[in-house]
Every structure is written in structure tokens, then in C-alpha cells.
C-alpha positions as CSV (number, residue, x, y, z in Angstrom):
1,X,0.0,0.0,0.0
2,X,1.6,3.5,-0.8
3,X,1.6,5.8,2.6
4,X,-1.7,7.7,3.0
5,X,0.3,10.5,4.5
6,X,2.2,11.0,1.5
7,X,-1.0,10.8,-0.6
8,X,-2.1,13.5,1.8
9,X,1.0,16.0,1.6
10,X,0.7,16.1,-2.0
11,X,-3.1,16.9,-2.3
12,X,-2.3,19.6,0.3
13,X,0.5,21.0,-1.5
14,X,-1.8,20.8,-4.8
15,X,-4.6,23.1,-2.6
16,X,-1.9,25.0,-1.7
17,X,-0.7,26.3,-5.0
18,X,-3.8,26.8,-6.6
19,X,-5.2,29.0,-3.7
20,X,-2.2,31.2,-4.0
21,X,-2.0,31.1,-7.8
22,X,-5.7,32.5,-7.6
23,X,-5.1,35.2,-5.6
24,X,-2.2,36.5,-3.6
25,X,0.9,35.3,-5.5
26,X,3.8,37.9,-6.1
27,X,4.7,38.3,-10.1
28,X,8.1,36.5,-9.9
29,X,6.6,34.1,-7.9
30,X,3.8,33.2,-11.0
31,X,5.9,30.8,-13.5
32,X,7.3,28.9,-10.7
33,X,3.9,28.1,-9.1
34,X,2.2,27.3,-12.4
35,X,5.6,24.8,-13.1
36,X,5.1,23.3,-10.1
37,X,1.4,22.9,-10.3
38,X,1.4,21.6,-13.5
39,X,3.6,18.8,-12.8
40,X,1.6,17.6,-9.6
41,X,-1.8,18.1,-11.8
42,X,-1.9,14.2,-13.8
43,X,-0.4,12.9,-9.8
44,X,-3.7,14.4,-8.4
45,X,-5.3,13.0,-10.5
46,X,-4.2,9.1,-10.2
47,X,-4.3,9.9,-6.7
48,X,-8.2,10.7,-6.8
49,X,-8.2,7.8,-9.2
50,X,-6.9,5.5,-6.9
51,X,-8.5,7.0,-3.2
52,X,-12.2,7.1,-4.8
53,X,-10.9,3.3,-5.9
54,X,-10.5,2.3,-2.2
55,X,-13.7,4.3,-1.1
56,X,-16.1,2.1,-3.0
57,X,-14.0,-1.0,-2.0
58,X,-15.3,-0.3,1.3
59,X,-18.4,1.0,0.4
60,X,-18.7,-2.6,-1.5
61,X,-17.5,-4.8,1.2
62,X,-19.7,-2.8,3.8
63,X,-22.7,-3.9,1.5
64,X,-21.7,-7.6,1.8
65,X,-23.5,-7.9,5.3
66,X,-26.8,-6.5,3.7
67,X,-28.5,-9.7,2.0
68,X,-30.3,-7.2,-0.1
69,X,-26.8,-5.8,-1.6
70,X,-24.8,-8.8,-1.8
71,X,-24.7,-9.6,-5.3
72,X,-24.0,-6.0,-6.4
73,X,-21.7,-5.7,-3.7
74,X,-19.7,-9.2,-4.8
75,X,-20.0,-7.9,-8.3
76,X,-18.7,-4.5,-7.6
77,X,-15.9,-5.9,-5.7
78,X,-14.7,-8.1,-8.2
79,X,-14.6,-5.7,-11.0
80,X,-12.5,-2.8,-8.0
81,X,-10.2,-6.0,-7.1
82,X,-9.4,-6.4,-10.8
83,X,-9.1,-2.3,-11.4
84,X,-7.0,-1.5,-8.3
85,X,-3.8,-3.3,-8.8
86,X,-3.3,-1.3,-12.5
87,X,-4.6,2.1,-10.2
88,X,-1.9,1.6,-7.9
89,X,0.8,0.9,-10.8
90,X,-0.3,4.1,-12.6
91,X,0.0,6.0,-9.2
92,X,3.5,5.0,-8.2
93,X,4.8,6.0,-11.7
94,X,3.4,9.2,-11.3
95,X,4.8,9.6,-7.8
96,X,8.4,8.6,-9.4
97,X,10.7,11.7,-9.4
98,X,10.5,13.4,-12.8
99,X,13.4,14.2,-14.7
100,X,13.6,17.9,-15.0
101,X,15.1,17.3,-18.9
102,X,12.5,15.1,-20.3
103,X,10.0,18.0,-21.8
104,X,13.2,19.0,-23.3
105,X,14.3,19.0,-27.0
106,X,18.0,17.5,-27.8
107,X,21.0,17.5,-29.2
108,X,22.0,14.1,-31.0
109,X,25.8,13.7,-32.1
110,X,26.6,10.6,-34.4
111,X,30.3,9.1,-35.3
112,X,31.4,6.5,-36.7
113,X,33.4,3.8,-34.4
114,X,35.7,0.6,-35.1
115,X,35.1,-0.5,-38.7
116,X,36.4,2.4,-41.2
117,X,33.8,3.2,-44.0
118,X,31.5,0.9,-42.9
119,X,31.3,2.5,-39.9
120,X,30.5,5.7,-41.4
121,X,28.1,4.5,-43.9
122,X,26.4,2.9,-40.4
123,X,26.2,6.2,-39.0
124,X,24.1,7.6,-42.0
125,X,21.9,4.8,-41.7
126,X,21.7,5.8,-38.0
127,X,20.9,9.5,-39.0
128,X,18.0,8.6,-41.5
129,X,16.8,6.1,-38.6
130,X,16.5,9.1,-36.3
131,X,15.3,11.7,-39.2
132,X,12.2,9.2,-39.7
133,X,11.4,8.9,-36.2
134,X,11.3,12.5,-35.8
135,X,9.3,12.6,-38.7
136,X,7.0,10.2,-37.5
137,X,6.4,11.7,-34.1
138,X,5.9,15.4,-35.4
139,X,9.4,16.6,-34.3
140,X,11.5,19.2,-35.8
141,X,14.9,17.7,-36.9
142,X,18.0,20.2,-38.0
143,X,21.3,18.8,-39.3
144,X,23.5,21.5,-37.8
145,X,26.1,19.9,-38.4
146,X,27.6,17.2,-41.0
147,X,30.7,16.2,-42.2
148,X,30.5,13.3,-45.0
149,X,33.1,10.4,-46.7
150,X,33.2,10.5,-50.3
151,X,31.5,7.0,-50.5
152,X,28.4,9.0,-48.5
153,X,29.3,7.7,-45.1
154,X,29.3,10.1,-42.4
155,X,32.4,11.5,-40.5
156,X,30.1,13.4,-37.9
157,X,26.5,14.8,-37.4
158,X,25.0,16.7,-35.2
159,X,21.1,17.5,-35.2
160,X,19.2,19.2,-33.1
161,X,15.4,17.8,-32.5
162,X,12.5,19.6,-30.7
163,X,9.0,18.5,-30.7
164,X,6.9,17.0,-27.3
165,X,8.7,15.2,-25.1
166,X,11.9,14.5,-27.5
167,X,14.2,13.7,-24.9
168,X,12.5,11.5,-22.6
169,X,12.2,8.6,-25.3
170,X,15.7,9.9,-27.1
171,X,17.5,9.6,-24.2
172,X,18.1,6.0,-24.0
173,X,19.7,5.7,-27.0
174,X,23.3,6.9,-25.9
175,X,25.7,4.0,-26.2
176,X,27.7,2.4,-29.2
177,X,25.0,0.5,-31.6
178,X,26.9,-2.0,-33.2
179,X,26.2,-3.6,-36.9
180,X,26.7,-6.9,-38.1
181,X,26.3,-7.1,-42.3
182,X,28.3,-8.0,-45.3
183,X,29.3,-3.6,-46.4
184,X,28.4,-2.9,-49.4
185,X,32.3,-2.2,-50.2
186,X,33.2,-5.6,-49.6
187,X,33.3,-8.2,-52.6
188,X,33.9,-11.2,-50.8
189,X,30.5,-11.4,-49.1
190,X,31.9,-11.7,-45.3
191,X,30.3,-10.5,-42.5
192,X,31.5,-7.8,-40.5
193,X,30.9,-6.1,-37.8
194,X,31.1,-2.1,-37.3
195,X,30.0,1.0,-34.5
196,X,29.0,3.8,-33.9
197,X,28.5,6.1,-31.5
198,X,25.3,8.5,-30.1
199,X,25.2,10.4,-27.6
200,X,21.7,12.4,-26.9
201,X,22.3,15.4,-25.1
202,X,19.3,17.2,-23.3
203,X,19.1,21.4,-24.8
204,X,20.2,23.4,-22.3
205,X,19.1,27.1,-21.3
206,X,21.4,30.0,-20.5
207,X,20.0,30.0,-17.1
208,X,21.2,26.2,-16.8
209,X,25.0,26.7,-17.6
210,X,26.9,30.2,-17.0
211,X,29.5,30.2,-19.7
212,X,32.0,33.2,-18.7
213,X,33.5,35.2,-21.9
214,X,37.2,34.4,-20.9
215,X,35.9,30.5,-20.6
216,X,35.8,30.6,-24.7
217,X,37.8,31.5,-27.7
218,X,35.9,31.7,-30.8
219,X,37.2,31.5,-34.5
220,X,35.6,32.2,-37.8
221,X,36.5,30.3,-40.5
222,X,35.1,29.4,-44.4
223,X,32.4,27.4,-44.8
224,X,33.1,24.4,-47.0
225,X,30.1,21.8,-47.6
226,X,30.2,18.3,-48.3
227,X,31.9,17.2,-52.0
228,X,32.0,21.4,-52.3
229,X,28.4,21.9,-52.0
230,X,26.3,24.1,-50.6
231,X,30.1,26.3,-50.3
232,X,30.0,29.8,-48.3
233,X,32.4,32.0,-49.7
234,X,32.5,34.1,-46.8
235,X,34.2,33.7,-43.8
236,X,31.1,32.8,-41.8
237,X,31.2,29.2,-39.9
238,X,32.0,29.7,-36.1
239,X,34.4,27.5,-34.2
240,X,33.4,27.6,-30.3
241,X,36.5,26.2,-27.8
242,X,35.6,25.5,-24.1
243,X,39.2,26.5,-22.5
244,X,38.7,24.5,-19.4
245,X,37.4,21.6,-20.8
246,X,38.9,21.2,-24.7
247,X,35.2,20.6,-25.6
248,X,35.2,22.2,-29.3
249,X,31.9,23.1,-31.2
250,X,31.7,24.4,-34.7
251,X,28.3,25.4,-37.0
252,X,28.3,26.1,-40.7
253,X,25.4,27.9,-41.7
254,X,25.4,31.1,-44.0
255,X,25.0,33.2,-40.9
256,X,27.8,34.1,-38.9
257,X,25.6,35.2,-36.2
258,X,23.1,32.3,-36.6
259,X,26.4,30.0,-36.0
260,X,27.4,31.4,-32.9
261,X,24.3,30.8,-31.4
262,X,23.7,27.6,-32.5
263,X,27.4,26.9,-31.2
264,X,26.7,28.0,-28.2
265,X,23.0,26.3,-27.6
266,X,25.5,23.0,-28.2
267,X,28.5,24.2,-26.0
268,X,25.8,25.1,-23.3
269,X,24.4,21.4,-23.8
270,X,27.0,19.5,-23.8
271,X,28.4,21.3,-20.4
272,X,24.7,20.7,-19.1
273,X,25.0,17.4,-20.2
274,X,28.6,17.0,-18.2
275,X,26.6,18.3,-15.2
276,X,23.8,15.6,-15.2
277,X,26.3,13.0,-16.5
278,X,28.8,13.8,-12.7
279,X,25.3,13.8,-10.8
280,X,24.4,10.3,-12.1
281,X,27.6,9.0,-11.5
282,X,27.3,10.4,-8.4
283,X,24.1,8.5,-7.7
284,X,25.2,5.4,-9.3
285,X,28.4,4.8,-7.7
286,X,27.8,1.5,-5.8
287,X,25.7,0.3,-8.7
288,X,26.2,-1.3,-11.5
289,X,25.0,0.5,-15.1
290,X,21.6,0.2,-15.8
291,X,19.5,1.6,-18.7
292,X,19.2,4.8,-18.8
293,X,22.6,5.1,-17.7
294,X,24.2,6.7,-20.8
295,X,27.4,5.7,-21.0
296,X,28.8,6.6,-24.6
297,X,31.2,3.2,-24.1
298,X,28.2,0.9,-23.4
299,X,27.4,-1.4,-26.1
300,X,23.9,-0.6,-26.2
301,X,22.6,-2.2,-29.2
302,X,23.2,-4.6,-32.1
303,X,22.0,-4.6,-35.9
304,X,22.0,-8.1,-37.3
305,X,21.3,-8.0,-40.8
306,X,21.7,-11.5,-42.0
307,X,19.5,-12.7,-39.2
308,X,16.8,-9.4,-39.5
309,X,17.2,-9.1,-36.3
310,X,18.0,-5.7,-33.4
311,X,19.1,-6.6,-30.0
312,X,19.2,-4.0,-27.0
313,X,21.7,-5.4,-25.2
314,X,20.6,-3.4,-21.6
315,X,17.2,-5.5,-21.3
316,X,17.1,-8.4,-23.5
317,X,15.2,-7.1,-26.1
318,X,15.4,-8.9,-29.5
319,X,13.0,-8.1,-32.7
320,X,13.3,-9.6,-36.2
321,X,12.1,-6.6,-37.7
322,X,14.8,-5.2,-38.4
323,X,14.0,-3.3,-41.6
324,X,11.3,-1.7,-39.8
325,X,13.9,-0.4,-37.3
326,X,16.3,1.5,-39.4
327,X,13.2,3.0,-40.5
328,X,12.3,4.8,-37.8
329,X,10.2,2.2,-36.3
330,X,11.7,2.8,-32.5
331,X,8.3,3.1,-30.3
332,X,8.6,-0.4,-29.4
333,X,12.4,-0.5,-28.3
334,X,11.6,2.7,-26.5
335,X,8.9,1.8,-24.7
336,X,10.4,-1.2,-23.5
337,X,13.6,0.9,-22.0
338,X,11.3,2.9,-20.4
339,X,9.4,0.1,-18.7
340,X,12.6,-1.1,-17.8
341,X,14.2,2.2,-16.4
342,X,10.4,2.5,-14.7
343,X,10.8,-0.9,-12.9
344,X,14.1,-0.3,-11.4
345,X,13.1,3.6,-10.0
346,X,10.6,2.0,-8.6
347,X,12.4,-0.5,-6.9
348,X,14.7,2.4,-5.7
349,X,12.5,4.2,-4.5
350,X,10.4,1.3,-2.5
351,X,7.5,2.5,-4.8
């Protein structure tokens, strides 16, 4: 049973903040209130869900002693003793702690790993997997950066993708995805295996990260595209360097001012990402890695080809739909990770 008097704190705390965001709360005080408010409105409401649940169990098992009511009452209970359990799931998911990131859009950064220009042709196929999610779900999704082989492979990508809820479901795909398939470069016809490497970074806000002016050098440079396309001729692409921690950032597009600030928005999330990376360590240190964790060494996934078949490594997830995966069929992988990372909160937290 979850603690009545923690059921009780929170509808309190609900009261609270709507009393004082109808009348009597100071302007600055306004968009924190409504944040707060509007995260504990859906828990309210699983919590009414669930209390009115275990008033008319009573209600019902009171009615047993009346011969009158004792049918309804036995069928009443049996349909509350079936509803309950699934009440009480949905309640303690919405009493888990909420990431602060998840309503966030994101930064995605693909590279090629072990395996040369297979490896790089992966990590387009891994792009266009991503680009057709996106597309899917309604998201935005902007290449702001790209760097390409001459066989089309990619060197590097980085996108940025906004839409609802983008980084809660991206998030778990951090980690080295791994591909097993004869390349299309190879005329023997062996199998072989390649990486790469994503890394889902949550957008961060200037209020999140303070960057100080003498923590950055910044460089212009000429824009060059891909096999000379798309070429600026002025000098407008930015290069941003992080002094204190090497992290460099570059954007290419025609506006030297739009680059900065797109450099920035990814210098700013990548330090943010730093941030929540430490705090999870932090949190994690007498455990082992779990999903979620996003470790960009963990071997996350696996891309079977000859078989048809995707494997995620962190829960035991195998599908032989594997064409459907690379294109941009993720809901069910995702869903499943976030079950998983669901379970094990709620095991933390004695939920």
C-alpha cells in the first residue's frame, strides 16, 4: 500500500498552489507556481483515481452484510479487485521523481566507431533512422552539423530535435550500436561487424549553464560543404572552444551570427550534459550500469542483418524486424527501455 500521508502531503501542496496562484501570488513568484502545479496536476489526478478506488471498496465490502446488496456488492468488488492493482501501478509511476530534462528538445551527435567506412556509412543509416522517427512523431529535426566520406558515409553529425517530449524517449539511446552485415564495399561477401556512436544530449538554457567570456575563444573560418556543396564564400562558420574543458563546437550555416548561437545552444548542452552526467555517477556509484545510464562506451545495441534481427543489449530485447527499425520504427524499443528504467526507479525508490 503507498503511505496515506504521503498521498495526503501532496493533495495539500496541490490546494496550496492553486489557492495562492488565484489570488495573492507575487509576479516573480507566477511561473514557478504554475511549473510546479502543472507537474503535480496528472499525480492528483491518479491519486483521486486510486482513493475514490479504495472508497467504493469499502463502500462494497460494507454492502456484503446486507443480503439485499450482496450480489451488487460481490460484483462491484470483483470488477474494483481487478481495477485496483493497475490504479496503484499508474500512481506510483506518477509519484516517481520526474526528470527535469524530459519535456526537453535534444542534441544528437553521431560518429562512426571501429570498422572504417562501414562505420561511417552505419552512422548515415543511423541518422535517417533518427530523421524518420522525428518525422513520425511530429518533431523538428535540424542537421546543424555534417561532415560526409566520399563514398556518403558520415564523419560526424549533429542534429538538433525539438517537438513534445523528444528527450525522454531519445535519451536512451546513448551507447555504441553495433552492426553486423556484409558492407556494401566488400566483394567477398563476409560478415563484418562495425559502431557507432550516439550520444543524446538534453538542450540546455542559458540559465542552466553560465559560460563566462574568458571561458571561450571563438574562431571564424570558411564554410566548406560536403563534395563542395552548398560552399559559403564568406568567412562565416564559427568554431566555439571550451578552455577549461577542450570541448570544441563548430556550426556552418550562411549566418555568422546564426552560428554562434547555434554553437553555443550545443557548447551550453554539452556542459549541461557534463553536469547531469557527474550527478548520475554520483548516484550510481555503488551500482552497477543500468539503462538509462548513458554511458557513450556501453554497447547498447546490435544490428543483425543477416538474421533481420536488433538486439538491446541493456534488457534483452530482440526483434526480427529489423528493416522496420532503421526506419524509424523505435516506439517499441523505446517503450520497452522505459518500462525497464520505470521498474528499477521504482524499486529504488520502495514504490
Amino acid at each position: 500500500m503507498i503511505p496515506l500521508e504521503t498521498l495526503t502531503q501532496i493533495r495539500e501542496r496541490f490546494q496550496f498552489l492553486e489557492a495562492k496562484m488565484a489570488g495573492g501570488a507575487e509576479a516573480h513568484e507566477i511561473a514557478e507556481l504554475a511549473r510546479e502545479y502543472a507537474e503535480l496536476k496528472p499525480v492528483v489526478a491518479e491519486i483521486e483515481d486510486y482513493t475514490a478506488m479504495q472508497d467504493a471498496l469499502a463502500d462494497a465490502e460494507e454492502m456484503l452484510s446486507d443480503p439485499e446488496m450482496k450480489a451488487l456488492a460481490e460484483e462491484e468488488l470483483a470488477g474494483l479487485k481487478e481495477a485496483i492493482p493497475e490504479a496503484e501501478h499508474k500512481l506510483r509511476l506518477a509519484l516517481l521523481p520526474k526528470d527535469a530534462a524530459d519535456a526537453r528538445p535534444a542534441i544528437i551527435e553521431i560518429r562512426p566507431g571501429t570498422g572504417g567506412e562501414e562505420a561511417a556509412l552505419f552512422a548515415g543509416d543511423l541518422l535517417r533512422m533518427y530523421q524518420r522517427y522525428a518525422e513520425a512523431k511530429g518533431w523538428k529535426f535540424n542537421v546543424i552539423e555534417l561532415a560526409e566520406t566520399e563514398l556518403g558515409g558520415i564523419k560526424e553529425v549533429v542534429a538538433n530535435v525539438s517537438g513534445e517530449g523528444v528527450f525522454a524517449r531519445l535519451k536512451f539511446e546513448s551507447g555504441v550500436h553495433r552492426v553486423q552485415r556484409v558492407p556494401e564495399t566488400e566483394s567477398g561477401g563476409r560478415i563484418h561487424t562495425s559502431a557507432a556512436t550516439v550520444a543524446v544530449l538534453p538542450e540546455a538554457e542559458e540559465v542552466d549553464i553560465d559560460i563566462p567570456a574568458n571561458d571561450i575563444r571563438i574562431d571564424t573560418m570558411r564554410a566548406s560543404g560536403a563534395g563542395g556543396q552548398h560552399v559559403n564564400t564568406t568567412d562565416s562558420a564559427v568554431r566555439i572552444t571550451h578552455i577549461p574543458t577542450g570541448i570544441v563546437v563548430t556550426s556552418s550555416e550562411k549566418s555568422q551570427h546564426q552560428n554562434r548561437a547555434i554553437a553555443m545552444a550545443h557548447l551550453r548542452a554539452k556542459l549541461f550534459d557534463m553536469e547531469r552526467q557527474r550527478a548520475a555517477d554520483e548516484r550510481a556509484a555503488d551500482r552497477k550500469a543500468q539503462v538509462g545510464s548513458g554511458d557513450r562506451s556501453e554497447r547498447i545495441r546490435t544490428y543483425n542483418f543477416p538474421q533481420g534481427r536488433m538486439t538491446d543489449h541493456r534488457i534483452g530485447l530482440t526483434l526480427y524486424k529489423l528493416g522496420e527499425v532503421v526506419g524509424g520504427d523505435l516506439d517499441e524499443t523505446i517503450d520497452a527501455l522505459i518500462a525497464a528504467d520505470q521498474a528499477e526507479r521504482l524499486a529504488e525508490q520502495g514504490l
